[in-house]
N, C-alpha and C positions, 0 to 999 in steps of 0.2 A: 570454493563454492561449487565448481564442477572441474573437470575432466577437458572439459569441450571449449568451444565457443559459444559466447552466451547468444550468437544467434543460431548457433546450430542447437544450444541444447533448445531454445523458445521453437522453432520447428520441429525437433524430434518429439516436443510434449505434445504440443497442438495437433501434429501428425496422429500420435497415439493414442489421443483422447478422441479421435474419427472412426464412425463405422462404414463399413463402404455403403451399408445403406441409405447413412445420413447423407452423402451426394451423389444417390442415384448409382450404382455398381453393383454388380450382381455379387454374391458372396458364396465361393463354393469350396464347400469343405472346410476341415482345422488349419488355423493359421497359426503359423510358429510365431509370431508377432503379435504384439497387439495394435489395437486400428492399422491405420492405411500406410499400402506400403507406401518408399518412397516412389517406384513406379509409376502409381496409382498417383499419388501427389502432382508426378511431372504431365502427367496426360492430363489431368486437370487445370491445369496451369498453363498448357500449350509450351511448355520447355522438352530438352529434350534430356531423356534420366542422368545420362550422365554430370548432365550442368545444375541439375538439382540437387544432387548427391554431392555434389565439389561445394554447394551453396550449402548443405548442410553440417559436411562435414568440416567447411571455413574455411574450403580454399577458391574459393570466388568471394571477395569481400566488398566487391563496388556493383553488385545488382543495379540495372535499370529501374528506375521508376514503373515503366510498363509491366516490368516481372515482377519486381515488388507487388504493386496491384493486383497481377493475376495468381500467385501466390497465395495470396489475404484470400480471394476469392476461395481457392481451389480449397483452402483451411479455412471457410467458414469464420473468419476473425470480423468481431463486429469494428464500429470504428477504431475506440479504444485500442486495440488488440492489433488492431491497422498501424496507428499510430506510431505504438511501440514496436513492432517489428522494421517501419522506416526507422526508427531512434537508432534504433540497437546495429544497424548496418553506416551512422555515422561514423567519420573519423574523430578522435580527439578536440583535433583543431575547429572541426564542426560544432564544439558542444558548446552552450552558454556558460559564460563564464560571470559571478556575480560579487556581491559581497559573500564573506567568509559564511558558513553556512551557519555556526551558531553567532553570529553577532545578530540582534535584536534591536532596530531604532530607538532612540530616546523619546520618540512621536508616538510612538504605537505601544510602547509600554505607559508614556500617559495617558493615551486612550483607553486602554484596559483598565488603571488602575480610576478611572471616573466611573467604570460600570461596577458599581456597589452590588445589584442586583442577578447580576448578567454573569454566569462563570464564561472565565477566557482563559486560552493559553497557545501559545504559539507552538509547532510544530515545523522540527525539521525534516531534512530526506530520509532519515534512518529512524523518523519516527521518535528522535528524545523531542523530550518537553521544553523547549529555549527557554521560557517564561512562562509566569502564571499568575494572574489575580488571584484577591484573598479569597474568593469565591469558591474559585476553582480547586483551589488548596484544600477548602473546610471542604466541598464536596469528593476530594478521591483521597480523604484521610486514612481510610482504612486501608491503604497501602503501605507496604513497608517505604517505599519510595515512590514515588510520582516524578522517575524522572525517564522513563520510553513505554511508550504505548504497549511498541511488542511484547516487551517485558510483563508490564502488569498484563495483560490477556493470558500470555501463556507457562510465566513462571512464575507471575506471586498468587501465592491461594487466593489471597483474595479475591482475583479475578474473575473467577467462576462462581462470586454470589456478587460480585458486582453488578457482570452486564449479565443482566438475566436471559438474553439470546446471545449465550456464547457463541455458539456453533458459528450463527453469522457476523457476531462481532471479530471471530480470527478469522474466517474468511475476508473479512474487509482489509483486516490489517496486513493480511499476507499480501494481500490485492495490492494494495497502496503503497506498501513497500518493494515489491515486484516493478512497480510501477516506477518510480525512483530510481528504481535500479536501472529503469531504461535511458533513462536521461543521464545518467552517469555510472557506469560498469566497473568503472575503473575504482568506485569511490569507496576508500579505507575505512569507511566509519561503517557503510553498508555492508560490506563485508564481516567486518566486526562482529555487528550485532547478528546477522543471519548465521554466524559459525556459532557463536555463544547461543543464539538460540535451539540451532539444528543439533545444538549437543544438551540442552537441556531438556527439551519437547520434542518426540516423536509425531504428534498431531499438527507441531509446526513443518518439521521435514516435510510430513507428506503434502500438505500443501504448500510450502514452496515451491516442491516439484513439476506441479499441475503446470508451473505458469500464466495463471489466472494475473489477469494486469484492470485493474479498476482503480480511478481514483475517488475519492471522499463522497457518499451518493450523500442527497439531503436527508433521506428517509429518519423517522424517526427512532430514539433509542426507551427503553424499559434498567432503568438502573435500579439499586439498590443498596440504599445507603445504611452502613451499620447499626447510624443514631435513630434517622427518620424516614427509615423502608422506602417503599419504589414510591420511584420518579418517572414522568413520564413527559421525555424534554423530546424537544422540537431543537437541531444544531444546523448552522451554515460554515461550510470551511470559504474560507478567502485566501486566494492569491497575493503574497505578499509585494505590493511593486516595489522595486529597487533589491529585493531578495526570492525571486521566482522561484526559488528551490522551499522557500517556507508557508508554512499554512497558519493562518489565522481560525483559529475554531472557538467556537461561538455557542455556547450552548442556553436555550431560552424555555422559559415556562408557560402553558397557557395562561392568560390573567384569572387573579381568583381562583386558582386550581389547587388540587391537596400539593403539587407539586412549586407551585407558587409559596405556597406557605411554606414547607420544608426548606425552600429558598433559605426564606426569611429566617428560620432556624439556624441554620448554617452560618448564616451570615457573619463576618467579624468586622467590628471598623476596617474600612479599607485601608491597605499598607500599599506602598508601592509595589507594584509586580516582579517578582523576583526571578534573576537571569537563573537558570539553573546549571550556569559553569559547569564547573568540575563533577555535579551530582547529575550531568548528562550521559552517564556513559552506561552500561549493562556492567 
């Protein structure tokens, strides 16, 4: 995935994505860089270059909380952004340890499979699809597989007459994947899917690169369905308790809306919500 350390590469994006004017420094003449140097980083941050440059390049691995902070500051990182750059400076031993990542409750897949109306599907850290109601299934048909988010966005054609706001629909996904990534670095499946990705999409490379870190916002989405054209759903992801690493997503219609009825269309007798084992994978 890189070269570096994933906290040194998360500071050298952040770094480069800054202009000096964005925090106040005057900017004279062509820089051989782009954005801020690391200099410029450590004056802001009240460290001294050298201790930022050894934090950059990974050989300072136990930062202070204080410089952590002042850091986040000097990079403009909102909380989110905060967040994951404490994550990514854990040890191992530090990180939460849960259920297996694709095991799905027996409780929560009965819960899904009672919402006849309601498309649901469960979400792990690398972004496959754990499970899915029948809902959920008859609405992202027109995929060769519905079985990783990344995947349909950025490698099945379908993807781009699905979510009619691509552009922000891969930004999100790169986000939220990025985001994962922070809470476990080390994790083989995350890896996986960002090499298979970064070799099949160009437009995902480049934004992996950014390091943009956001998780699941509520805002709403603009689909588009093969059978019964755009949708215009309202979704809430949920934290899964007892497996904190998975997202419960949730996607719903206004009542009485063309996108309510389209619902209805789709609809099949509900079936039990199906694990998507082995069809998890890119």
């Amino acid at each position: 995935m890189s070269n570096g350390t994933p906290l040194g590469d998360f500071l050298r994006a952040r770094r480069e994505a800054l202009k000096p004017q964005d925090v106040g420094l005057p900017e004279y003449g062509r820089r051989r860089v782009p954005g801020l140097r690391r200099e410029e980083v450590a004056l802001l941050a009240g460290v001294s270059s050298d201790y930022y440059i050894r934090l950059e390049q990974g050989r300072e691995n136990s930062p202070s909380p204080q410089v952590l902070e002042a850091v986040a500051q000097a990079l403009k990182l909102d909380a989110e952004s905060a967040d994951h750059l404490n994550r990514l400076c854990l040890a191992p031993s530090q990180r939460p340890h849960g259920r297996s990542e694709a095991e799905v409750s027996a409780q929560l897949l009965q819960l899904m499979d009672g919402w006849e109306h309601t498309p649901a599907f469960v979400l792990g850290p690398a972004l496959d699809i754990l499970a899915v109601n029948s809902l959920a299934t008859a609405l992202h048909s027109g995929f060769d597989a519905f079985d990783n988010l990344a995947r349909n966005v950025f490698v099945d054609p379908a993807g781009r007459e699905f979510y009619q706001e691509w552009e922000r629909a891969a930004h999100s996904c790169v986000a939220e994947l990025r985001a994962a990534y922070g809470h476990d670095p080390e994790s083989a499946r995350i890896a996986e899917v960002v090499a298979e990705l970064s070799d099949a999409s160009e437009e995902f490379t480049a934004l992996w690169q950014l390091h943009d870190v956001k998780s699941k916002s509520q805002e709403g989405k603009h689909l588009k369905h093969p059978d019964v054209g755009d949708l215009h759903i309202a979704f809430a992801a949920f934290t899964v308790n007892g497996a904190p690493h998975q997202q419960l997503v949730v996607y719903q219609a206004e009542p009485a809306s063309p996108t309510a009825a389209a619902f209805e269309t789709l609809r099949a007798p509900a079936t039990e919500p199906k694990k998507a084992g082995a069809t998890a994978h890119l």
